[in-house]
Jmol script that loads the backbone (N, CA, C; Angstrom):
load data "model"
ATOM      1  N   UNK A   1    -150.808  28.673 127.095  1.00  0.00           N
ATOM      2  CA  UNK A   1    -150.276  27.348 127.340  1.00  0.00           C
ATOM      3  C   UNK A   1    -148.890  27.266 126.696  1.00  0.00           C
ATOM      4  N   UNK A   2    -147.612  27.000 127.434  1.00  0.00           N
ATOM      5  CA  UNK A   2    -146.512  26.694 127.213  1.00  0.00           C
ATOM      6  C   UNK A   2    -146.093  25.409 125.836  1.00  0.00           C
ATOM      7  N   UNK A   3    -145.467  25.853 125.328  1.00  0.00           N
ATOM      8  CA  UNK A   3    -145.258  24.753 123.898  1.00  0.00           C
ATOM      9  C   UNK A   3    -144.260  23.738 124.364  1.00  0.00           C
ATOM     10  N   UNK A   4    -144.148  22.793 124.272  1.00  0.00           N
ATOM     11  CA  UNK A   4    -143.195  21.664 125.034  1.00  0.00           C
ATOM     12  C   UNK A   4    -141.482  21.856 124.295  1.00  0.00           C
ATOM     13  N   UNK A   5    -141.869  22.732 123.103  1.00  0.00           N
ATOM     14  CA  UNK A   5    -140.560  23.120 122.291  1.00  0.00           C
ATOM     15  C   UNK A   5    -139.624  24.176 122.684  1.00  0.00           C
ATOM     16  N   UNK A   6    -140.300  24.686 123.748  1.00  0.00           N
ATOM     17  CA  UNK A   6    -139.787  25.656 124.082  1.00  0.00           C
ATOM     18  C   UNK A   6    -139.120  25.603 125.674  1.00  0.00           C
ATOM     19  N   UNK A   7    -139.193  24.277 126.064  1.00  0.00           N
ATOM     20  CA  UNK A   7    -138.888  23.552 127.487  1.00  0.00           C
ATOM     21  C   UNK A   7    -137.596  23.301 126.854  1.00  0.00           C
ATOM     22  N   UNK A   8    -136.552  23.948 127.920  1.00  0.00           N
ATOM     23  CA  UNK A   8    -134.781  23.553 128.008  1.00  0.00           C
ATOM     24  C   UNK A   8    -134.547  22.021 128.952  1.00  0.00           C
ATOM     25  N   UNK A   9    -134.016  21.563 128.574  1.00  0.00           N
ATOM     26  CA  UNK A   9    -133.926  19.716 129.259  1.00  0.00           C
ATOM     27  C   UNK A   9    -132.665  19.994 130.130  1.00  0.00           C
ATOM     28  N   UNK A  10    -133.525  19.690 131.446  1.00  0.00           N
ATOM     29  CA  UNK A  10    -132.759  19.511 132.541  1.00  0.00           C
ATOM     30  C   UNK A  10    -131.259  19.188 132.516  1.00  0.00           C
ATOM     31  N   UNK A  11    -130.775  19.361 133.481  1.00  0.00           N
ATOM     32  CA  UNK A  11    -129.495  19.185 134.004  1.00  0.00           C
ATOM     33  C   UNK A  11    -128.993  17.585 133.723  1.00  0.00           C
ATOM     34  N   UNK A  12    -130.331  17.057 134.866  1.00  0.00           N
ATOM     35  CA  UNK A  12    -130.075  15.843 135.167  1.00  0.00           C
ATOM     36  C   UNK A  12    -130.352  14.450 133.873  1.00  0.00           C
ATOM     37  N   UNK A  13    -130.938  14.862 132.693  1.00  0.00           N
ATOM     38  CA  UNK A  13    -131.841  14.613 131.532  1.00  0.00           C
ATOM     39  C   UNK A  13    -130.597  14.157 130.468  1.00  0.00           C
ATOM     40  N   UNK A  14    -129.661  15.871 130.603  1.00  0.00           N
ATOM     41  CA  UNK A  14    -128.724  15.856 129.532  1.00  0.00           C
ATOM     42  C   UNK A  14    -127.700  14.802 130.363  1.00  0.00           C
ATOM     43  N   UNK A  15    -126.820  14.696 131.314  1.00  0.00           N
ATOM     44  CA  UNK A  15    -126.260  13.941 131.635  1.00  0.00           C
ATOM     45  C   UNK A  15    -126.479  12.046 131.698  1.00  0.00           C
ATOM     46  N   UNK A  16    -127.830  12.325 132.178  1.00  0.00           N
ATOM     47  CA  UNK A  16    -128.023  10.856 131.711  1.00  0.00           C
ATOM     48  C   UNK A  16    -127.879  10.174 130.099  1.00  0.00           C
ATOM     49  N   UNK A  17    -128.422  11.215 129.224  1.00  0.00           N
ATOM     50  CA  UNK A  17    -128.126  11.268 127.996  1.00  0.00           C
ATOM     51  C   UNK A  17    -126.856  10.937 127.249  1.00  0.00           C
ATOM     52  N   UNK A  18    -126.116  12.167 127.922  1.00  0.00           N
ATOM     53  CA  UNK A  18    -124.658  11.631 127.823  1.00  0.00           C
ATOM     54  C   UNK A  18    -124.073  10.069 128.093  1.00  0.00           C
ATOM     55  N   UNK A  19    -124.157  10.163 129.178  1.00  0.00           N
ATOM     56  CA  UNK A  19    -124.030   8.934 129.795  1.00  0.00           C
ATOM     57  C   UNK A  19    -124.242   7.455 129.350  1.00  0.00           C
ATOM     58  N   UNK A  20    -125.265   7.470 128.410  1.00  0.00           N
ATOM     59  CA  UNK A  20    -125.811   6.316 127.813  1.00  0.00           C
ATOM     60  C   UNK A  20    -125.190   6.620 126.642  1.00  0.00           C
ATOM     61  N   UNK A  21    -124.996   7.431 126.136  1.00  0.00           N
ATOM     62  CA  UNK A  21    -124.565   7.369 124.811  1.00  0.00           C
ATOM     63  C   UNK A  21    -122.744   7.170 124.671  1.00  0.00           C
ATOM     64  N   UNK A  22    -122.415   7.806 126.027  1.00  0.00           N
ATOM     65  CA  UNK A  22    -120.755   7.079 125.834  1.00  0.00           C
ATOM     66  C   UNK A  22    -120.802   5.211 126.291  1.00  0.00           C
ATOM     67  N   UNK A  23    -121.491   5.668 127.177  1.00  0.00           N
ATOM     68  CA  UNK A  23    -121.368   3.762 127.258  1.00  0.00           C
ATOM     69  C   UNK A  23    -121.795   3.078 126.238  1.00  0.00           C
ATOM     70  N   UNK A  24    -123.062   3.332 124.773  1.00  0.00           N
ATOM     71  CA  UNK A  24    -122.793   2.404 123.992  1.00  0.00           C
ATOM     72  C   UNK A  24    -121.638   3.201 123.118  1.00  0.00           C
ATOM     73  N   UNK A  25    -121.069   3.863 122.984  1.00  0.00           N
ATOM     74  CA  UNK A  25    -120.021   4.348 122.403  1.00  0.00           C
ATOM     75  C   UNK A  25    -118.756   3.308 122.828  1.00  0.00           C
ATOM     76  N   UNK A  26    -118.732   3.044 123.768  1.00  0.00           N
ATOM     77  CA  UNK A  26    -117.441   2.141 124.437  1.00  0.00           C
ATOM     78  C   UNK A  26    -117.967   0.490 124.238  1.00  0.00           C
ATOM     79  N   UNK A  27    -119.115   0.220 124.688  1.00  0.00           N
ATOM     80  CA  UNK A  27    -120.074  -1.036 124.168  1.00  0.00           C
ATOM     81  C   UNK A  27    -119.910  -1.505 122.169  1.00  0.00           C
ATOM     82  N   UNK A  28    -119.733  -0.385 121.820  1.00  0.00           N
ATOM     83  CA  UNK A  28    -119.349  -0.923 120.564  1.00  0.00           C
ATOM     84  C   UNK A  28    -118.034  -0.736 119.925  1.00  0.00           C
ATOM     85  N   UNK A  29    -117.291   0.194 120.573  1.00  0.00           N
ATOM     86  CA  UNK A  29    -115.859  -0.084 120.293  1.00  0.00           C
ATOM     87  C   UNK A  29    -115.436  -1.256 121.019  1.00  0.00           C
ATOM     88  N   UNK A  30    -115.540  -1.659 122.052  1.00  0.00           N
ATOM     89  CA  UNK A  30    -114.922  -2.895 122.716  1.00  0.00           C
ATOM     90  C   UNK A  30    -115.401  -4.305 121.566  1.00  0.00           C
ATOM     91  N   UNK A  31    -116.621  -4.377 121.219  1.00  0.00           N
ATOM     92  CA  UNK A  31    -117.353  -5.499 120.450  1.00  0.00           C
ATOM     93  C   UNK A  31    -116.779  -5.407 119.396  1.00  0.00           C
ATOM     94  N   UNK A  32    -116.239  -4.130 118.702  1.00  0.00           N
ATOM     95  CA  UNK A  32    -115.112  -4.403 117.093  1.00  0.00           C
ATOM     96  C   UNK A  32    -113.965  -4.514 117.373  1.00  0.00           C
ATOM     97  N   UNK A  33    -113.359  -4.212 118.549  1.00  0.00           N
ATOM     98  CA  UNK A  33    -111.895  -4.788 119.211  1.00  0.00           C
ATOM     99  C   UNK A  33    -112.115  -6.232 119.342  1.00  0.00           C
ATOM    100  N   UNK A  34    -112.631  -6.831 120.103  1.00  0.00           N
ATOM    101  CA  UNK A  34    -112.837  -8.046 120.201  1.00  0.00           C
ATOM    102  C   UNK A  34    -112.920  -8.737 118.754  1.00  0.00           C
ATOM    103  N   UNK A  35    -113.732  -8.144 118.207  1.00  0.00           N
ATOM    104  CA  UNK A  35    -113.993  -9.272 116.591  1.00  0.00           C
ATOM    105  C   UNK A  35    -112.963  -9.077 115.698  1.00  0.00           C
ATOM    106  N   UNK A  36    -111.920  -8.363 116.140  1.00  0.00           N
ATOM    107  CA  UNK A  36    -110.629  -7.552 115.598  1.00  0.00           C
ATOM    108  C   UNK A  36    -109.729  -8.723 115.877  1.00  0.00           C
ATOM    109  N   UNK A  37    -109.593  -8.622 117.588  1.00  0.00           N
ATOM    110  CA  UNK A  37    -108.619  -9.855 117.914  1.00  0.00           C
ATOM    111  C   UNK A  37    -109.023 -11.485 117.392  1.00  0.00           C
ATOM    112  N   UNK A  38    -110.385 -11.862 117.490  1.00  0.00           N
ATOM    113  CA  UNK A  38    -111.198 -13.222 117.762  1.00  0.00           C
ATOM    114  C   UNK A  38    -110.683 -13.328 116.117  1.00  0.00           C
ATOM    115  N   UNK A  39    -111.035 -12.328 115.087  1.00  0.00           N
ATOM    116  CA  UNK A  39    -110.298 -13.127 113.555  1.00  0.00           C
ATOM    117  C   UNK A  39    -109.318 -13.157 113.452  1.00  0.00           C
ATOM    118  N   UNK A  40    -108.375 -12.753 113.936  1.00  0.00           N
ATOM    119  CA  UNK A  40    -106.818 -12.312 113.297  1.00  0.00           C
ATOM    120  C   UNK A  40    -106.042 -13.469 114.398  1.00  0.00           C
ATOM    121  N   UNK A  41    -106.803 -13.930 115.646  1.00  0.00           N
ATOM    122  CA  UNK A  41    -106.586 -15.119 116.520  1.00  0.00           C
ATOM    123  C   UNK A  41    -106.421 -16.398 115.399  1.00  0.00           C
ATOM    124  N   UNK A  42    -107.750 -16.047 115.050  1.00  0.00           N
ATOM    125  CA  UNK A  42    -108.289 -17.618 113.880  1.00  0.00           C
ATOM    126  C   UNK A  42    -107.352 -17.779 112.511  1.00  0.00           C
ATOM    127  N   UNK A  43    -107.209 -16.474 112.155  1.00  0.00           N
ATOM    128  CA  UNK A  43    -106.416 -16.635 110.899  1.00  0.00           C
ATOM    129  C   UNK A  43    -104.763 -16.837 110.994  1.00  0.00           C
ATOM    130  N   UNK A  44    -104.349 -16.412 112.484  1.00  0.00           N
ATOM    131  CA  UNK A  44    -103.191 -17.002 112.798  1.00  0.00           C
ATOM    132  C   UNK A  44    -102.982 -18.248 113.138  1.00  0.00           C
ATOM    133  N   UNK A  45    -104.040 -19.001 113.609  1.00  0.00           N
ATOM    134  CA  UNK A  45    -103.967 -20.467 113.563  1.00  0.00           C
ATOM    135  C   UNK A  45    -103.989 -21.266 112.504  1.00  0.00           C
ATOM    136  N   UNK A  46    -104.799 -20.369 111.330  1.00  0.00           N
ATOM    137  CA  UNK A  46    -104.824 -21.317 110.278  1.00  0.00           C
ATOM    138  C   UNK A  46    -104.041 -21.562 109.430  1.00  0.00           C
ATOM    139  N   UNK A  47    -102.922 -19.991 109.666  1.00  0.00           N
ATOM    140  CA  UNK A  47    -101.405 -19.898 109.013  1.00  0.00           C
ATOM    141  C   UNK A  47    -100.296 -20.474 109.450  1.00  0.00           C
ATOM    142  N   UNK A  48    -100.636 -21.571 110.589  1.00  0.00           N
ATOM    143  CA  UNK A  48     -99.390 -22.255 111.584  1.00  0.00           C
ATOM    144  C   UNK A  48     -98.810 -23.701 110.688  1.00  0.00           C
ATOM    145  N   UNK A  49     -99.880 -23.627 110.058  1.00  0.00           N
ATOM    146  CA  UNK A  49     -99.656 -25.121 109.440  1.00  0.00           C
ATOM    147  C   UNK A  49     -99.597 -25.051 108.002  1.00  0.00           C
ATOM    148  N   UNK A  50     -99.099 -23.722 107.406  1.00  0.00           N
ATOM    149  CA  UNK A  50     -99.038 -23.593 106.347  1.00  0.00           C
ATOM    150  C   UNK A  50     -98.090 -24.098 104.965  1.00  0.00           C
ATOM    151  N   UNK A  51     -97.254 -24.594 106.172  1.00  0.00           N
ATOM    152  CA  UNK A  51     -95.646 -25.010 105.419  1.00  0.00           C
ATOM    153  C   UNK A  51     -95.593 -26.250 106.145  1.00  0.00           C
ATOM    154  N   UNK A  52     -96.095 -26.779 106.668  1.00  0.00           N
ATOM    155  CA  UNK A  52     -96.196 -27.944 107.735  1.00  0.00           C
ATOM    156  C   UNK A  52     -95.412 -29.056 106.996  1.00  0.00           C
ATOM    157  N   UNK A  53     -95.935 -29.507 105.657  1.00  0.00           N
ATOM    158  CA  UNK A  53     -95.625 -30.881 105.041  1.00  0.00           C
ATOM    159  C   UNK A  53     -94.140 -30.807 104.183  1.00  0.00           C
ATOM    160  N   UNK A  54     -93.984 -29.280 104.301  1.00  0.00           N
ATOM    161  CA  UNK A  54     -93.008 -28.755 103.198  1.00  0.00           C
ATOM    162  C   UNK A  54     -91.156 -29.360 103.456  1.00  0.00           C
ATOM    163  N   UNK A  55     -90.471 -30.043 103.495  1.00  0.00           N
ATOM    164  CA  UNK A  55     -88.766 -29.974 103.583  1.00  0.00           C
ATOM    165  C   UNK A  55     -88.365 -28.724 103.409  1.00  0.00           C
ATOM    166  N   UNK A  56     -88.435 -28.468 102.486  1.00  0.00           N
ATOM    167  CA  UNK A  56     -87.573 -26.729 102.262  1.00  0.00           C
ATOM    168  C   UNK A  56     -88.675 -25.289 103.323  1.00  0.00           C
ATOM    169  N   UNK A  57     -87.897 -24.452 103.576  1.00  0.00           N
ATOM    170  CA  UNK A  57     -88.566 -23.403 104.311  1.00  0.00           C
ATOM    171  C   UNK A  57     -89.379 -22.785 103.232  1.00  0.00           C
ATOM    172  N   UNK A  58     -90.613 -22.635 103.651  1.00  0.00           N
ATOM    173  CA  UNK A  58     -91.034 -21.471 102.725  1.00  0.00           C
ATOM    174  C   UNK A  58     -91.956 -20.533 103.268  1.00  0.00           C
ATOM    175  N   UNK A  59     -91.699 -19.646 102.252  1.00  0.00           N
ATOM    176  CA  UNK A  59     -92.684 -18.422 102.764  1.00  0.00           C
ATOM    177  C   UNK A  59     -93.839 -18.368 102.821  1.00  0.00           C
ATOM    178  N   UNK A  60     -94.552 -18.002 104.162  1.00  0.00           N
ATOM    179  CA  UNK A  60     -96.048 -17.945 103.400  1.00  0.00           C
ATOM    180  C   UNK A  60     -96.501 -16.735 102.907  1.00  0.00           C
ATOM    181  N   UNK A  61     -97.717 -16.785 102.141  1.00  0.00           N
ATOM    182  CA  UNK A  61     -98.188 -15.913 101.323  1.00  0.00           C
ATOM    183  C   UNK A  61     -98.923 -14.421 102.134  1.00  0.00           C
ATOM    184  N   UNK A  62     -98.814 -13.392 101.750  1.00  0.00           N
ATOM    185  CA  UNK A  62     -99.110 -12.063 102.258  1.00  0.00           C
ATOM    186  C   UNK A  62    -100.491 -12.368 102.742  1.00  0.00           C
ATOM    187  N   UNK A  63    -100.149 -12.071 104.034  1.00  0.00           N
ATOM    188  CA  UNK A  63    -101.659 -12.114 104.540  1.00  0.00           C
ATOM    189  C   UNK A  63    -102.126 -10.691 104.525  1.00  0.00           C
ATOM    190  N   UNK A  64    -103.467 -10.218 104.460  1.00  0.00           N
ATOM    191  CA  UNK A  64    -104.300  -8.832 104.266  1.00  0.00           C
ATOM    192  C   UNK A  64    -104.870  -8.434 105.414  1.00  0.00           C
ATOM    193  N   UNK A  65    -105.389  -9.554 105.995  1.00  0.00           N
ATOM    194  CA  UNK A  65    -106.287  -9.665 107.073  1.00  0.00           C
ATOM    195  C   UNK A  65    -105.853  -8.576 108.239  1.00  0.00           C
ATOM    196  N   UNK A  66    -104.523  -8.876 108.873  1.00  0.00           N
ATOM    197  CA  UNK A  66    -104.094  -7.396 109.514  1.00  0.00           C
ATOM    198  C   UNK A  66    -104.396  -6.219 109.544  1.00  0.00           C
ATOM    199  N   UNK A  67    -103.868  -5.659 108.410  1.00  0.00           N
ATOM    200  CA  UNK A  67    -104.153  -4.265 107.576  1.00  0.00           C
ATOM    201  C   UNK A  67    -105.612  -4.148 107.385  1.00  0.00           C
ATOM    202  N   UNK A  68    -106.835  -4.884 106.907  1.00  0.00           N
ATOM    203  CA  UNK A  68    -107.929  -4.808 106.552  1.00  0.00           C
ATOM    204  C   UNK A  68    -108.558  -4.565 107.849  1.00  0.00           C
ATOM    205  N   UNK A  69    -108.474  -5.384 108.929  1.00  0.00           N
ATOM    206  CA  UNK A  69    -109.033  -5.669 110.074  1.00  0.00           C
ATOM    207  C   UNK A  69    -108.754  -4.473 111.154  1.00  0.00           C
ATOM    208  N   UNK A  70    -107.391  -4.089 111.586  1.00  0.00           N
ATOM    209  CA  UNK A  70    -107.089  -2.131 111.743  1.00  0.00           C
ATOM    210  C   UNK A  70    -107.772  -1.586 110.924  1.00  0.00           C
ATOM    211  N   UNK A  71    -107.815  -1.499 109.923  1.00  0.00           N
ATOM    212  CA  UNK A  71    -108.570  -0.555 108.952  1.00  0.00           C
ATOM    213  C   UNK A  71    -109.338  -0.098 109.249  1.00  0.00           C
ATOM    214  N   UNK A  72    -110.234  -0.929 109.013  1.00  0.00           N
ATOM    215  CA  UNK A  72    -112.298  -1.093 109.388  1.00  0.00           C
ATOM    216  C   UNK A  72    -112.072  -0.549 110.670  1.00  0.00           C
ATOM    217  N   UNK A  73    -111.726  -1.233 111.922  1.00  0.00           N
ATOM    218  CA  UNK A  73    -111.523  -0.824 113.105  1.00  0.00           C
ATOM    219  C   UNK A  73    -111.205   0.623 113.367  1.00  0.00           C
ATOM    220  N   UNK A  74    -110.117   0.944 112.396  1.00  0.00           N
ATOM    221  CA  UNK A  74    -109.846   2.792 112.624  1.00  0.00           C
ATOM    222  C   UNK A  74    -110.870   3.522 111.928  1.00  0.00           C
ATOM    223  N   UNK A  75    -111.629   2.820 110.763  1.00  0.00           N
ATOM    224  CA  UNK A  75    -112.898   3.574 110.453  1.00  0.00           C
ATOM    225  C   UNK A  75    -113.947   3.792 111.384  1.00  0.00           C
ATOM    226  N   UNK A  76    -114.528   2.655 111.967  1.00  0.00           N
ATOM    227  CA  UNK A  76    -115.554   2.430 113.300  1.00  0.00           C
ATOM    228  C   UNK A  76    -115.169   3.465 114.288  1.00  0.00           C
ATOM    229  N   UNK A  77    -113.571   3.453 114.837  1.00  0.00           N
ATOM    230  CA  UNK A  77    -113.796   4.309 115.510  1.00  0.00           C
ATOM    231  C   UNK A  77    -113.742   5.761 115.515  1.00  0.00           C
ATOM    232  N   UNK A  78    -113.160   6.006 114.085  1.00  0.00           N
ATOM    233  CA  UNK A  78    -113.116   8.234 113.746  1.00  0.00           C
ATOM    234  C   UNK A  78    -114.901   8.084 113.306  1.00  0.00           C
ATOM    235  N   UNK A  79    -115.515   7.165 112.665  1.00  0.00           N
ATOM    236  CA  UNK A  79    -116.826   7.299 112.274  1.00  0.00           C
ATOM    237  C   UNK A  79    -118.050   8.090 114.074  1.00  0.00           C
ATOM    238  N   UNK A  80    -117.350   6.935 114.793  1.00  0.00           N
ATOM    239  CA  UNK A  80    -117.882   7.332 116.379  1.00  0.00           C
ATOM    240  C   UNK A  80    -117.194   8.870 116.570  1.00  0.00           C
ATOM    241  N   UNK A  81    -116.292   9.002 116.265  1.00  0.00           N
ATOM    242  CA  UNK A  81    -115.764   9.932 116.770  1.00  0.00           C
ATOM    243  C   UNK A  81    -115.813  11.301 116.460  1.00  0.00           C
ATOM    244  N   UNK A  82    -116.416  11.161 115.017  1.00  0.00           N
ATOM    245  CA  UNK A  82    -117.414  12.435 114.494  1.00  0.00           C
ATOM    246  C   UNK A  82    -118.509  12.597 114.561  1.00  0.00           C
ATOM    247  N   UNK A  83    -119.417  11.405 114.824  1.00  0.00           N
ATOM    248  CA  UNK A  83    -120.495  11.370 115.587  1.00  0.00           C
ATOM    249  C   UNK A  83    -120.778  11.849 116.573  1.00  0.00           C
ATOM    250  N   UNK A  84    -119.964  12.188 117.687  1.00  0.00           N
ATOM    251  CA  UNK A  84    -118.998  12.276 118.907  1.00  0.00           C
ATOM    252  C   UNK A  84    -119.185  13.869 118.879  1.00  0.00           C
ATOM    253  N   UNK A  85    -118.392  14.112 117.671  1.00  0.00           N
ATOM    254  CA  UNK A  85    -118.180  15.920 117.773  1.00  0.00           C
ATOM    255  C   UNK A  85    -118.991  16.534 117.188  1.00  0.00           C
ATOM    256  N   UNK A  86    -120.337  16.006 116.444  1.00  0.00           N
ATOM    257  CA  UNK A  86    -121.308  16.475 115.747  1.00  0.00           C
ATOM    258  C   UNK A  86    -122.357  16.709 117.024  1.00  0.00           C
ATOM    259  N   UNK A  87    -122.377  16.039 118.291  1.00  0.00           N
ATOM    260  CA  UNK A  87    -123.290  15.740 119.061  1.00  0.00           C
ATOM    261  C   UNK A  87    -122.546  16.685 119.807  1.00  0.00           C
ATOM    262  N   UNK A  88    -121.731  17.361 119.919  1.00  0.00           N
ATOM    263  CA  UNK A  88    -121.489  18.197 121.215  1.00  0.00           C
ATOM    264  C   UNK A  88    -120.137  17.710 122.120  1.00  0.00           C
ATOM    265  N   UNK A  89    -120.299  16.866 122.222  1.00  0.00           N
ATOM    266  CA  UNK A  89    -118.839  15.531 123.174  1.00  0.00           C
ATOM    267  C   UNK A  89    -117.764  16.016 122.863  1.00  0.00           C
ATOM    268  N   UNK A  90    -117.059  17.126 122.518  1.00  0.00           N
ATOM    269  CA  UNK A  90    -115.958  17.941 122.146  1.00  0.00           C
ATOM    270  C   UNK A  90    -114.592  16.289 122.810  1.00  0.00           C
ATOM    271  N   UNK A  91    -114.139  16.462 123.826  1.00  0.00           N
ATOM    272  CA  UNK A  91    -113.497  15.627 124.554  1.00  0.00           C
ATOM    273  C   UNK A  91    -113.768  14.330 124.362  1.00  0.00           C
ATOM    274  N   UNK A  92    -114.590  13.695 124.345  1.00  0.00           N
ATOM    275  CA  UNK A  92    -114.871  12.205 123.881  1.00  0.00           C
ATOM    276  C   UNK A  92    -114.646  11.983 122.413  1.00  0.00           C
ATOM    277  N   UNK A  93    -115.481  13.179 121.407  1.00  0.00           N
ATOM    278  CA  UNK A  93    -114.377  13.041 120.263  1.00  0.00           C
ATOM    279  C   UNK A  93    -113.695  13.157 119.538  1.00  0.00           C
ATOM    280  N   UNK A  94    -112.737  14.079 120.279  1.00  0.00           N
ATOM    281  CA  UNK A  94    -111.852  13.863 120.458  1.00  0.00           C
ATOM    282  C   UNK A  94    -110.512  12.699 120.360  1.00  0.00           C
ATOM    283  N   UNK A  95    -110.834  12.464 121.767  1.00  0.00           N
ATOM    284  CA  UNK A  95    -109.973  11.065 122.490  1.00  0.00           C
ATOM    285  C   UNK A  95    -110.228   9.959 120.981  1.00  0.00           C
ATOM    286  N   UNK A  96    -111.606   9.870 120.676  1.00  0.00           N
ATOM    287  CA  UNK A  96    -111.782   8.712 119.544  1.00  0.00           C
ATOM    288  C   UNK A  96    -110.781   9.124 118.471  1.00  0.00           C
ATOM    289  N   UNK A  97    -110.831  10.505 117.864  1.00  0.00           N
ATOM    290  CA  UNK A  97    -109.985  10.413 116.443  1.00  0.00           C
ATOM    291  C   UNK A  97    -108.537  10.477 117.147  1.00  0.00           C
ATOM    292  N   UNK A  98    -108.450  10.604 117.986  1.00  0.00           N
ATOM    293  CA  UNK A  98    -107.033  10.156 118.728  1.00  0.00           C
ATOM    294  C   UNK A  98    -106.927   8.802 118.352  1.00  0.00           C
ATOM    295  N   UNK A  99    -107.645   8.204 119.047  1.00  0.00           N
ATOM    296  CA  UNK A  99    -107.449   6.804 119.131  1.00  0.00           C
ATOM    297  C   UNK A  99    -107.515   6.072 117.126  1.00  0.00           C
ATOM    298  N   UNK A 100    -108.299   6.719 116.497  1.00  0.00           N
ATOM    299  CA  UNK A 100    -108.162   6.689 115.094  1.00  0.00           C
ATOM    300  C   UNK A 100    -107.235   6.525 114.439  1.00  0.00           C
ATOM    301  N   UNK A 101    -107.044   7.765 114.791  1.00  0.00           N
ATOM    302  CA  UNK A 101    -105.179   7.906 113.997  1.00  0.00           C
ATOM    303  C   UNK A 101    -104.044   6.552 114.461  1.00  0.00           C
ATOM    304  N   UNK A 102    -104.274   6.613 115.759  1.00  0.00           N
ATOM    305  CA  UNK A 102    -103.663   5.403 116.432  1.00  0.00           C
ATOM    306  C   UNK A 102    -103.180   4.055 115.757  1.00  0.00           C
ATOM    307  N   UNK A 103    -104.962   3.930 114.922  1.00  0.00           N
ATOM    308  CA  UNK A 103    -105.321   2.529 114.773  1.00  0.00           C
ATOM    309  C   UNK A 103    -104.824   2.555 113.288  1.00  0.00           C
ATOM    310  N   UNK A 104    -105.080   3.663 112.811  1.00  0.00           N
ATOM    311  CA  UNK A 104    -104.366   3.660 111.146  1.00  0.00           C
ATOM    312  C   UNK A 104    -103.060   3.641 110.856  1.00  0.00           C
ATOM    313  N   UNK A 105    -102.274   4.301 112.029  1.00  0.00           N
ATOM    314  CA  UNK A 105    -100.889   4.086 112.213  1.00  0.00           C
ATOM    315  C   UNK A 105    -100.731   2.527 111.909  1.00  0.00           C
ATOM    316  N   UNK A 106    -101.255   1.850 112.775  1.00  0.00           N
ATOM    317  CA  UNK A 106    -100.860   0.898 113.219  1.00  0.00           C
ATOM    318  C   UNK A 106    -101.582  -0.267 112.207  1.00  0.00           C
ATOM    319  N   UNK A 107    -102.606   0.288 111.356  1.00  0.00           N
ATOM    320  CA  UNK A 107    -102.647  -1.090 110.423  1.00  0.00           C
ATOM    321  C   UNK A 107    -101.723  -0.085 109.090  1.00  0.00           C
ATOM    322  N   UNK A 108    -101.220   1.194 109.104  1.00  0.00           N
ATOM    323  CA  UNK A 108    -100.387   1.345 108.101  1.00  0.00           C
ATOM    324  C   UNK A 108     -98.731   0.483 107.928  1.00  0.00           C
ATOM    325  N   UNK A 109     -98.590   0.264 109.413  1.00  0.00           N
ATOM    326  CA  UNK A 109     -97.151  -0.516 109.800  1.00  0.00           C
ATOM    327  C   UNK A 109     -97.681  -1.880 109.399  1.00  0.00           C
ATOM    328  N   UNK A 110     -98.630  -2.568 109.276  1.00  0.00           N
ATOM    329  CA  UNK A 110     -98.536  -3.797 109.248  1.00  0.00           C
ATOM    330  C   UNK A 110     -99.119  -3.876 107.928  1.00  0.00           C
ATOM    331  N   UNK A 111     -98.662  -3.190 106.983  1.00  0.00           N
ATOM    332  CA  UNK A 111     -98.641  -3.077 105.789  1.00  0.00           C
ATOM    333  C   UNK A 111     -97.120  -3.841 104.959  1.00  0.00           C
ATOM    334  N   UNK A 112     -96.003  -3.466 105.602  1.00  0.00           N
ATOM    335  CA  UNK A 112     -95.068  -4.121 105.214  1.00  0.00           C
ATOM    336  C   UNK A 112     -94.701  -5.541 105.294  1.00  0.00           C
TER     337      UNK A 112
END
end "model"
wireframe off; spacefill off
backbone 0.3
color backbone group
């Protein structure tokens, strides 16, 4: 009698596999993009009226939220993205620590 451990998984098995696993791969990068934009939306509204009552111009105070919010976001996605290359997905992750670096660039600029 054949051991079930010793059965190679179909063609059609591994692709579906794949398949589900990049779509929640993209299902949850889109959902920390979104909660990326939806705070940094909110916290720019709440900084509009910051000087509102003031006569003289003034500065407002260093906001973090930017930089913090890329951050996390470029973590989420090299975290997927070694997940990604631990699982086999050479090309998918790939493209993610691409997109990583991207995102660290880009909350490193909004550092100044």
């Amino acid at each position: 009698m054949p051991e079930h451990a010793d059965e190679q998984p179909s063609a059609g098995k591994d692709a579906l596999t794949a398949g589900c696993l990049l779509l929640l791969v993209l299902v949850a990068d889109v959902a920390a993009g979104f909660l990326v934009v939806l705070l940094l939306a909110v916290r720019g509204l709440g900084r509009m009226d910051a000087c509102a009552g003031q006569t003289a111009p003034c500065a407002p105070p260093t906001d973090w939220a930017p930089l913090l919010c890329f951050g996390a976001l470029a973590l989420a996605v090299g975290v997927t993205g070694v997940l990604l290359l631990r699982l086999g997905h050479r090309f998918t992750g790939a493209v993610q620590l691409v997109l990583c670096v991207v995102l660290a660039g880009h909350a490193l600029g909004m550092w100044s």
